[in-house]
Backbone as numpy.savetxt, mean C-alpha at the origin, in Angstrom:
# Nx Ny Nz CAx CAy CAz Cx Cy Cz
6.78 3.96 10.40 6.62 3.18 11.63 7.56 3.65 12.72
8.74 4.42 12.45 9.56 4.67 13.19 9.15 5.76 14.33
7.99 6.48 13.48 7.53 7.84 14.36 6.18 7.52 14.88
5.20 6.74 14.19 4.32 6.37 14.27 3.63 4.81 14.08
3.98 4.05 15.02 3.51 2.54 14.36 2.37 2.19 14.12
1.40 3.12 15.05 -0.13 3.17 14.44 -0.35 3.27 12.97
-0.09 4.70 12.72 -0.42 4.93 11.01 0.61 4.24 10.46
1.95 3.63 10.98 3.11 3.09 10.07 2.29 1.81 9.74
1.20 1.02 10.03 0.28 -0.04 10.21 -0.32 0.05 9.17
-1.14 1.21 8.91 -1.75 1.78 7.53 -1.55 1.13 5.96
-0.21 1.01 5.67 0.03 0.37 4.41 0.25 -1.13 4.97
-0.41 -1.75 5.57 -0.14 -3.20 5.90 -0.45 -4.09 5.20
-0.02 -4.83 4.29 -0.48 -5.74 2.88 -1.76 -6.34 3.04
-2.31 -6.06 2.18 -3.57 -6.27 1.78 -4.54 -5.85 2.88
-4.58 -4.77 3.49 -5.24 -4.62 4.57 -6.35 -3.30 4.46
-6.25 -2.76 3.55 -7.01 -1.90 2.95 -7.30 -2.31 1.28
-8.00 -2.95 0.50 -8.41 -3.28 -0.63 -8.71 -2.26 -1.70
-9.54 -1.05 -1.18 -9.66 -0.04 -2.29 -10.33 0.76 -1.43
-10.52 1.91 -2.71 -10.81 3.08 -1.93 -12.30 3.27 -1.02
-12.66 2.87 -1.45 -14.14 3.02 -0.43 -13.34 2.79 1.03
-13.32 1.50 1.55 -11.94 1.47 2.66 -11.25 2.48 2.97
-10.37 2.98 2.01 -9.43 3.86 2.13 -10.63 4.96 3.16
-11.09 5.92 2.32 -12.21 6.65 3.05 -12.52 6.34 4.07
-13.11 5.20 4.50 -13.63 5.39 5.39 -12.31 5.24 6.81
-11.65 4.82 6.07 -10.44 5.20 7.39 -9.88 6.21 7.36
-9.72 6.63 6.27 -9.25 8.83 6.86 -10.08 9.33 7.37
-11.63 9.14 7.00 -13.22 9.59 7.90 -12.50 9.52 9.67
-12.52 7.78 9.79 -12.32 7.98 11.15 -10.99 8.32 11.68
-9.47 8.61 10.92 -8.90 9.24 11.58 -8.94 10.67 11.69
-9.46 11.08 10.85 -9.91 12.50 10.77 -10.18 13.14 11.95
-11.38 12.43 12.60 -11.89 12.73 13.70 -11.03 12.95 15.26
-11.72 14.13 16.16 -10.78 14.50 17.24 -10.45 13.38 18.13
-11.59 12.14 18.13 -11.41 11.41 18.68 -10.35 10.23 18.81
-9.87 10.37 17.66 -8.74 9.82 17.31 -7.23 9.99 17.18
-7.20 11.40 18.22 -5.91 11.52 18.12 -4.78 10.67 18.75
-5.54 10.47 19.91 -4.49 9.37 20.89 -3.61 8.44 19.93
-4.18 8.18 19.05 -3.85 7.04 18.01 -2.89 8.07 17.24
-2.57 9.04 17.15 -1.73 9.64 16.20 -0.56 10.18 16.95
-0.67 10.29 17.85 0.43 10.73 19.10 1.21 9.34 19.21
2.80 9.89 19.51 3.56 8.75 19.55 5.06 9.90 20.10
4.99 10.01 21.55 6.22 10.52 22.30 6.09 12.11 21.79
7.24 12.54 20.83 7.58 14.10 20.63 6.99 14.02 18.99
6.22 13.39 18.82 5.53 12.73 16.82 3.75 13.27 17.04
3.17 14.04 16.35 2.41 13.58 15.81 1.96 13.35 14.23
1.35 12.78 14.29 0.61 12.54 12.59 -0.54 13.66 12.45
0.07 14.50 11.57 -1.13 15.76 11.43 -1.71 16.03 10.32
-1.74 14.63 9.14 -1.99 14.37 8.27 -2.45 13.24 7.59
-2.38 12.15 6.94 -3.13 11.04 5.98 -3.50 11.52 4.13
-2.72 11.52 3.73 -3.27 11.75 2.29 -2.78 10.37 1.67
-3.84 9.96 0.91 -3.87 8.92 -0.46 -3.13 9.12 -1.01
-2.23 7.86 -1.60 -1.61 7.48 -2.40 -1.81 6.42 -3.88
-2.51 6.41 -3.32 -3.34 4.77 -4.24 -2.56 3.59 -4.25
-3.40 2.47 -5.04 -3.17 1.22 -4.81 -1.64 0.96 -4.88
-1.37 -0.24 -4.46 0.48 -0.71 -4.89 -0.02 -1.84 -5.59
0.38 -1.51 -7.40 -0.08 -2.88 -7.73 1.72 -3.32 -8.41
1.52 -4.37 -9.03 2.65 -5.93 -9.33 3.23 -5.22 -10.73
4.14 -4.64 -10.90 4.50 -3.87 -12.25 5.19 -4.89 -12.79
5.04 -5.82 -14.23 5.90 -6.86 -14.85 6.58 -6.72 -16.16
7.78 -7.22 -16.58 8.20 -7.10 -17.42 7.95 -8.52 -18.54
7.14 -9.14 -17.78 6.76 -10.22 -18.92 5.38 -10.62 -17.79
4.36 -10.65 -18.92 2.60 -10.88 -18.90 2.95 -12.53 -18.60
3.77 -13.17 -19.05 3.52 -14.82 -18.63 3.45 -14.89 -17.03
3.96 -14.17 -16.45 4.52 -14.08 -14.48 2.96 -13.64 -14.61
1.70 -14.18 -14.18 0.51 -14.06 -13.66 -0.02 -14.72 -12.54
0.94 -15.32 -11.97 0.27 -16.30 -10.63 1.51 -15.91 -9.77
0.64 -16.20 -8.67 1.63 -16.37 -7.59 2.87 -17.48 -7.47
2.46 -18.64 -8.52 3.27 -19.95 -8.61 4.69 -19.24 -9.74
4.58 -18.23 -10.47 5.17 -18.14 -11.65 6.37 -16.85 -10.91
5.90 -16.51 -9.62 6.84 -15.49 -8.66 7.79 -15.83 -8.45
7.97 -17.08 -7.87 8.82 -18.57 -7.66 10.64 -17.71 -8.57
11.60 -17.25 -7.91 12.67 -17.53 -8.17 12.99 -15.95 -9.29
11.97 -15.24 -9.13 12.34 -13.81 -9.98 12.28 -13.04 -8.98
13.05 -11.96 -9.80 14.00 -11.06 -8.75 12.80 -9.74 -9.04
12.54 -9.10 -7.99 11.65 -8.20 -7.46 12.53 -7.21 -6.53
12.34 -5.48 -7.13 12.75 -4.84 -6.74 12.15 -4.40 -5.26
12.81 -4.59 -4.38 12.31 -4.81 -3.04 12.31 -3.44 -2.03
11.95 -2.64 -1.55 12.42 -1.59 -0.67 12.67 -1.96 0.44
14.37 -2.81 0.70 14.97 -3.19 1.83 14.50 -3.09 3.15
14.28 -1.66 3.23 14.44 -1.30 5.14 12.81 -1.62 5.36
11.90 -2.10 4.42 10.65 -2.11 5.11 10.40 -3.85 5.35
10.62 -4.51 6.79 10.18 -5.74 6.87 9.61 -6.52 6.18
7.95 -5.81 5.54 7.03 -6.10 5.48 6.93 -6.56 4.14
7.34 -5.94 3.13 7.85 -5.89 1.98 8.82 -7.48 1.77
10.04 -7.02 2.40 10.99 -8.78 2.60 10.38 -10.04 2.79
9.41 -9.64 3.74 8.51 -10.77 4.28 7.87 -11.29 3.13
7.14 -10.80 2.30 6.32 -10.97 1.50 6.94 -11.57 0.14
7.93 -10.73 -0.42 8.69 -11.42 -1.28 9.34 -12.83 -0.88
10.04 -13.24 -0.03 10.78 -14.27 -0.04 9.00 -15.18 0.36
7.79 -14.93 1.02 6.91 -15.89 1.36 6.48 -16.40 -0.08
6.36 -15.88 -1.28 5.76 -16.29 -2.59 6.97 -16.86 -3.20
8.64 -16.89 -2.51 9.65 -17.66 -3.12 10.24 -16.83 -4.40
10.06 -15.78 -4.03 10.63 -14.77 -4.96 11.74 -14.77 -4.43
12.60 -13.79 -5.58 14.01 -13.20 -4.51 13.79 -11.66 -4.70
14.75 -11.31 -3.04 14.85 -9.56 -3.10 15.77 -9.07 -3.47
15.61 -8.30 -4.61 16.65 -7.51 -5.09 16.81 -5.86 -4.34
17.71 -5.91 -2.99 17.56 -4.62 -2.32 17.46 -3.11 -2.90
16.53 -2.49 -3.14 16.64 -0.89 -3.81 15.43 -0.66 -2.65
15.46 0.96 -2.81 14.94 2.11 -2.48 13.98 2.73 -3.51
13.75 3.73 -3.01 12.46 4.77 -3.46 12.91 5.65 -5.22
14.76 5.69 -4.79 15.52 6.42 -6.03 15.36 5.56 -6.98
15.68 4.59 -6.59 16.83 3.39 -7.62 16.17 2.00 -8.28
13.98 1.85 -7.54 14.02 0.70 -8.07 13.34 0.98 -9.65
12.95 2.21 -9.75 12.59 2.23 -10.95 13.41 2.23 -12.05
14.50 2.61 -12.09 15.88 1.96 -12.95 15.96 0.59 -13.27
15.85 -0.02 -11.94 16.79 -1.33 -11.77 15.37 -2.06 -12.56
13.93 -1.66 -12.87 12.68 -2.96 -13.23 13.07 -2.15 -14.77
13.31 -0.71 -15.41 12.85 -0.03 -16.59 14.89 -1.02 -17.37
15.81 -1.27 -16.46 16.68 -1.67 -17.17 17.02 -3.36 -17.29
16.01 -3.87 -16.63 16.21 -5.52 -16.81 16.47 -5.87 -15.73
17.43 -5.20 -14.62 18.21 -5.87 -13.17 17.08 -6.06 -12.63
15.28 -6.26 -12.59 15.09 -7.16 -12.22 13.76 -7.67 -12.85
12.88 -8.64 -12.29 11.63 -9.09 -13.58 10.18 -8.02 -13.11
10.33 -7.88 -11.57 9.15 -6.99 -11.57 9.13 -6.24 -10.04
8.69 -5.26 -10.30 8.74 -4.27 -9.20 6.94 -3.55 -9.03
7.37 -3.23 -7.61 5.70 -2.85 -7.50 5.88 -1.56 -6.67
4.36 -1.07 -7.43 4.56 0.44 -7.63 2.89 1.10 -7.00
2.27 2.47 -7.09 1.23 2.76 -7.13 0.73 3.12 -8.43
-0.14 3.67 -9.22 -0.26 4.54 -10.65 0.17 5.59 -10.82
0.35 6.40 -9.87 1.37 7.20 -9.56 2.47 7.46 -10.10
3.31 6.63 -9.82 4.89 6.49 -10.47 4.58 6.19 -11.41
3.63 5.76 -12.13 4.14 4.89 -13.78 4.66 5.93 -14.70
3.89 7.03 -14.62 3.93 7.61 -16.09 5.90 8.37 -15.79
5.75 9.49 -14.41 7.34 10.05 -14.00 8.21 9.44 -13.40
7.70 7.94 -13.43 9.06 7.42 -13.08 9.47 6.07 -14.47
8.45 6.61 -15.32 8.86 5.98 -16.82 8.34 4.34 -16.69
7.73 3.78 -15.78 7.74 2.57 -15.79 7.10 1.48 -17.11
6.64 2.49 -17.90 6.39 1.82 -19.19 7.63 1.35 -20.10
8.68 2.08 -19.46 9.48 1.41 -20.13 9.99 -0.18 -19.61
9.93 0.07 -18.42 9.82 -1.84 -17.84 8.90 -2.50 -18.64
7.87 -2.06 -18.83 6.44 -2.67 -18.57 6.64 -3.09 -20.01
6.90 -2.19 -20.96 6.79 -2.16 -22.79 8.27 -3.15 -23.19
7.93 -4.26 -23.85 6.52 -4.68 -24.82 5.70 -5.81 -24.49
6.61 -6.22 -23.22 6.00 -7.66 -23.05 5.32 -7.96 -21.73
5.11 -6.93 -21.03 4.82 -6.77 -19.79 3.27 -6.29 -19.16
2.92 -5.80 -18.07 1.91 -5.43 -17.36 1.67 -5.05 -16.12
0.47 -4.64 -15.70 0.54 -4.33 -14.41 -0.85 -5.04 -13.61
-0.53 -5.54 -12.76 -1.33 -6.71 -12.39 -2.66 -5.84 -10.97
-3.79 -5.75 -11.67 -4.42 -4.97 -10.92 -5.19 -5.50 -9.73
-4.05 -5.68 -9.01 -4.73 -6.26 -7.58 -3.64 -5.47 -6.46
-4.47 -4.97 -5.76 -4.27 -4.17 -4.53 -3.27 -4.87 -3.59
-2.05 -4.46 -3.66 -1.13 -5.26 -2.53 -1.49 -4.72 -1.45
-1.01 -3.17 -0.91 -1.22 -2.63 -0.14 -1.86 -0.94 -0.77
-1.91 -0.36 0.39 -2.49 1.32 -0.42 -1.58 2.25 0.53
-0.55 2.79 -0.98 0.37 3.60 -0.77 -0.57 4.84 0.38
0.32 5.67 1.45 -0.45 7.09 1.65 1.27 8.02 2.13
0.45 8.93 2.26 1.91 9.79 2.72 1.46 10.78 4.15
2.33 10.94 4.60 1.84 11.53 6.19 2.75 12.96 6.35
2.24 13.69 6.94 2.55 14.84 7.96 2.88 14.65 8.89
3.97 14.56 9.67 4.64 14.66 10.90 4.65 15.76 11.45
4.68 15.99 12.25 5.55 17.35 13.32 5.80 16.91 14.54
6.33 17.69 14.91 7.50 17.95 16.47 6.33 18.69 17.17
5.84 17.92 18.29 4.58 18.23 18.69 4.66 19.98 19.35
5.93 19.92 20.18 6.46 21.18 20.61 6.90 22.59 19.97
6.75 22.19 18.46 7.03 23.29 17.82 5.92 24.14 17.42
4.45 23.10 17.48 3.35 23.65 17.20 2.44 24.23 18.17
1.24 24.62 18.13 0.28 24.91 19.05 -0.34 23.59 19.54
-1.09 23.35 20.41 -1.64 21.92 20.57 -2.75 21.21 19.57
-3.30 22.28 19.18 -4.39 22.09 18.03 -4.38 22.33 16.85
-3.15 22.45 16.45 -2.32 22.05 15.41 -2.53 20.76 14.21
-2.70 19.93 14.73 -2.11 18.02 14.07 -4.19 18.34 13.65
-4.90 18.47 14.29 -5.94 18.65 14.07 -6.69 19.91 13.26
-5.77 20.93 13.02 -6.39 21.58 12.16 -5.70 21.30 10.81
-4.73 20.58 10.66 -4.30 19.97 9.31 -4.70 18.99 9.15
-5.34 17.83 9.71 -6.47 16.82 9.47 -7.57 17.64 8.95
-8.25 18.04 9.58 -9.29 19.02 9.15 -9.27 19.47 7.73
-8.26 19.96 7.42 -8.06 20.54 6.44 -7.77 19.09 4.74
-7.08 18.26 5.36 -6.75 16.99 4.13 -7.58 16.61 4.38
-9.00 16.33 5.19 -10.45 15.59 4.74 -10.82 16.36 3.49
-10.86 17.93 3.89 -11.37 18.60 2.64 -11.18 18.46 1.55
-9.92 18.06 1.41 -8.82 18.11 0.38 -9.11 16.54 -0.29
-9.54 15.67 0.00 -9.08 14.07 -0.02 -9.84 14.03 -1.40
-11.13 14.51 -1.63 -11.25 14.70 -3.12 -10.60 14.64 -4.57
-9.80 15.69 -4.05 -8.44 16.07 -5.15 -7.67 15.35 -5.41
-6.94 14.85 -3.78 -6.51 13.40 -4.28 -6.76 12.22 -4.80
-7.79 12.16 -4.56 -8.40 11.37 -4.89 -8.72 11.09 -6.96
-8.85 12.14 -7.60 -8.75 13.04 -8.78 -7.62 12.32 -9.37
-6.25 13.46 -8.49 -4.80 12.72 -9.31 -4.65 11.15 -9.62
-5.02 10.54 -8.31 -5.10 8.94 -8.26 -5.91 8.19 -9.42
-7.10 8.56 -9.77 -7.82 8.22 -10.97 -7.67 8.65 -12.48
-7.06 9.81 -12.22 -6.28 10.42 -13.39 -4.92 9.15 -13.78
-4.17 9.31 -12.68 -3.32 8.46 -13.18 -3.22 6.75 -13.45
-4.72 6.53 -12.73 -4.92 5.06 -13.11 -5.53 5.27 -14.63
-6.06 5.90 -15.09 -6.66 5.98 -16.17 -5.36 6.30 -17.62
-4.44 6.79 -17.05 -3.22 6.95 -18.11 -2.70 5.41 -18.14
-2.60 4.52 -17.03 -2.48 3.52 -18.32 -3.48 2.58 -19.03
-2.76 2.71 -19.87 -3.28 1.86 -21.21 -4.32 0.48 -20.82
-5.14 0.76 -21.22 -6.22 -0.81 -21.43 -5.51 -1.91 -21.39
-4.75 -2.08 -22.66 -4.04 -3.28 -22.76 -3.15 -3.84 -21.93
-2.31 -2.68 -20.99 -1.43 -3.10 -19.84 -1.82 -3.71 -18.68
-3.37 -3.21 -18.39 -3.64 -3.95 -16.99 -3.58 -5.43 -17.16
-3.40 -5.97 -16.14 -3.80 -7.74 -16.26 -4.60 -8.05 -15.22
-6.10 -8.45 -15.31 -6.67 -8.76 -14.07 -7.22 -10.59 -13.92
-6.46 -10.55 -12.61 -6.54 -11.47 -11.86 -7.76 -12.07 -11.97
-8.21 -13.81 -12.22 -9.80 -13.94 -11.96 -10.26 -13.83 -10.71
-11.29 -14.13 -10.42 -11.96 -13.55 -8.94 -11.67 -15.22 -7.95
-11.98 -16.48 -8.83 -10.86 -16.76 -7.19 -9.55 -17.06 -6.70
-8.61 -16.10 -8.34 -7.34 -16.05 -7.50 -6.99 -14.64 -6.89
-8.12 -13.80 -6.67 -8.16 -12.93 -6.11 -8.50 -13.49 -4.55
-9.15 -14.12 -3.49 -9.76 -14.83 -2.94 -8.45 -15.40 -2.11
-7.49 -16.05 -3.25 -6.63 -16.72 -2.56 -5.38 -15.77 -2.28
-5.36 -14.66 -3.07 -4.32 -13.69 -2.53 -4.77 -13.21 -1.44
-6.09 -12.79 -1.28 -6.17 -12.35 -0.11 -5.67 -13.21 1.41
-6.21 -14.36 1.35 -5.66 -15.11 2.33 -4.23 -14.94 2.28
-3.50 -15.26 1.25 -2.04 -15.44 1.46 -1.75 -13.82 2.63
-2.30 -12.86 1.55 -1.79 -11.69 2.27 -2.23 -11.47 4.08
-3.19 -12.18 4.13 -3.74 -12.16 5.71 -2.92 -12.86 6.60
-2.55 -14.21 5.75 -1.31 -14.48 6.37 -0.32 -13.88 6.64
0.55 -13.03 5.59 1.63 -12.46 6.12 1.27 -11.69 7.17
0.74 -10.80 6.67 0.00 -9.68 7.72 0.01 -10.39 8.58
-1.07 -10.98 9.22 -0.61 -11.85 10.75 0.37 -12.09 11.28
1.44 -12.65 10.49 2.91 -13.16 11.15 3.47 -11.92 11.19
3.55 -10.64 10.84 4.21 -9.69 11.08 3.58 -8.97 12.47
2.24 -9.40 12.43 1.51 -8.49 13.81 2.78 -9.34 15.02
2.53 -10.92 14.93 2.98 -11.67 15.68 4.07 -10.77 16.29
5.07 -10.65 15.45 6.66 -10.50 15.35 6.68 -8.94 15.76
5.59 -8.15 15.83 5.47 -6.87 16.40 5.40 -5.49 15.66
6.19 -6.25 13.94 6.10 -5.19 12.90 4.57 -4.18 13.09
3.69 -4.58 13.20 2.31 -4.11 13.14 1.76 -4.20 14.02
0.99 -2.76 13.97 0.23 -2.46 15.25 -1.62 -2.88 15.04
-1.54 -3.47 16.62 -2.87 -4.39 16.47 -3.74 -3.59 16.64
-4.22 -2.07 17.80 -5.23 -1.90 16.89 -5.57 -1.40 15.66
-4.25 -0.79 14.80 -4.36 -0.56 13.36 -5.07 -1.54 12.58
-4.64 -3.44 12.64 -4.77 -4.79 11.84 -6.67 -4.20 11.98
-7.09 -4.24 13.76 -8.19 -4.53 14.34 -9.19 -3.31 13.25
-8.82 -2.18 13.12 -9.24 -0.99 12.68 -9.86 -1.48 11.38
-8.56 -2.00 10.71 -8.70 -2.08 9.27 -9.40 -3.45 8.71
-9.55 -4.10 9.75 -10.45 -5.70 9.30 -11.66 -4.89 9.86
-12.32 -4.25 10.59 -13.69 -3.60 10.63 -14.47 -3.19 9.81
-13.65 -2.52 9.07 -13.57 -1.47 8.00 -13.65 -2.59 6.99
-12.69 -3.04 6.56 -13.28 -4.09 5.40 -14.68 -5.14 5.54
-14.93 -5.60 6.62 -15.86 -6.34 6.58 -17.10 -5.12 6.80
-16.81 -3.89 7.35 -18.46 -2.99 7.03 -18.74 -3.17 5.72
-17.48 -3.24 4.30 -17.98 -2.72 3.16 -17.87 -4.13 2.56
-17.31 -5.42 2.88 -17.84 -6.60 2.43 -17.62 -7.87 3.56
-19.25 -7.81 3.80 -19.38 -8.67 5.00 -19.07 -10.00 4.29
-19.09 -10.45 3.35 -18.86 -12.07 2.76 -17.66 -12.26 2.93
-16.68 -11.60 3.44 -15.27 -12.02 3.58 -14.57 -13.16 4.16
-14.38 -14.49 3.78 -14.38 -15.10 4.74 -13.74 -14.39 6.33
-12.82 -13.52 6.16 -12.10 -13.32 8.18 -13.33 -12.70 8.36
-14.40 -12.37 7.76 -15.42 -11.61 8.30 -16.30 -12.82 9.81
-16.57 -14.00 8.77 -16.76 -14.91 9.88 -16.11 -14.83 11.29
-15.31 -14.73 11.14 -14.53 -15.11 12.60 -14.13 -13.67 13.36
């Protein structure tokens, strides 16, 4: 967000659900028409690659509701608002770590659950959090991605666009690793949510999301982008109404 608050918008909780979504928003940033949106002063974004989902990594399967969040410590990645916001709104507490340090702090007990993509599980060991009494709660917080920056001046002008160009091609592959590594874990580890406390996370999360647009964390036409996009691929949504 610091270089880009447009795409820093991108991982905005619960604001992309899964990959179909995902797609169709690299589709349209892909496009030339969209660069304005990737420009930001001496920044552009000359990239978008998938990360996959951020799901609820636990060290005990009883923590299955949002009511049971209430007062456990969750490895938090401090410097991101959005993240803080969210933990203390379900009455959790934040236990401050980073990108190094929170997979230690959930695999050694310092805290009850940390959230991750499928990604990290297997090289950043998180089965050892997770093993014996634990899980990973398969509902889409947000959807990890990773970006390309450059120093607009160091490049040619058509630059940021021929490396878009190039990660549409590519989004496949990623796409590959991401399913590869959802598929390494184990059957027994996932825990899925029923469908209408899926329903009600979503609202909660629309809530936060909102109060952060409020407060300026998030950029509105990113929110605007990404509620389009979800209601093309499920118009029954209730925000679809409105």
């Amino acid at each position: 967000r610091e270089f880009n608050k447009f795409t820093g918008t991108l991982e905005a909780m619960g604001a992309v659900p899964g990959e179909e979504e995902m797609r169709l928003l690299y589709n349209t940033l892909s496009q030339e028409k969209a660069r304005p949106f990737l420009i930001d002063g001496d920044y552009e974004v000359a990239g978008v690659f998938p990360g996959g989902a951020v799901y609820l990594h636990t060290r005990d399967r009883a923590i299955d509701s949002v009511e049971k969040l209430q007062g456990k410590r969750i490895a938090t990645l401090d410097f991101d608002t959005a993240s803080v916001r969210m933990v203390r709104h379900v009455g959790a507490s934040v236990v401050g770590s980073n990108s190094a340090n929170f997979a230690g702090k959930f695999n050694n007990g310092s805290v009850d659950l940390a959230y991750a993509p499928a990604v990290a599980y297997s090289p950043l060991e998180l089965y050892k959090g997770v093993n014996p009494n634990g899980g990973v709660f398969k509902y889409a917080l947000a959807y990890m991605n990773f970006q390309v920056i450059i120093h607009r001046d160091r490049f040619p002008d058509d630059a940021g666009q021929m490396v878009r160009d190039q990660a549409i091609k590519r989004i496949n592959e990623a796409y590959e690793i991401i399913a590869e590594a959802e598929a390494g874990i184990p059957d027994d580890i996932w825990m899925h949510p029923p469908q209408e406390d899926v329903a009600e996370y979503d609202k909660m999360l629309r809530k936060v999301r909102l109060s952060l647009l409020e407060d300026g964390v998030y950029d509105e036409r990113a929110i605007s982008l990404m509620k389009a996009i979800r209601c093309r691929v499920d118009g029954a949504r209730s925000e679809c109404a409105s």
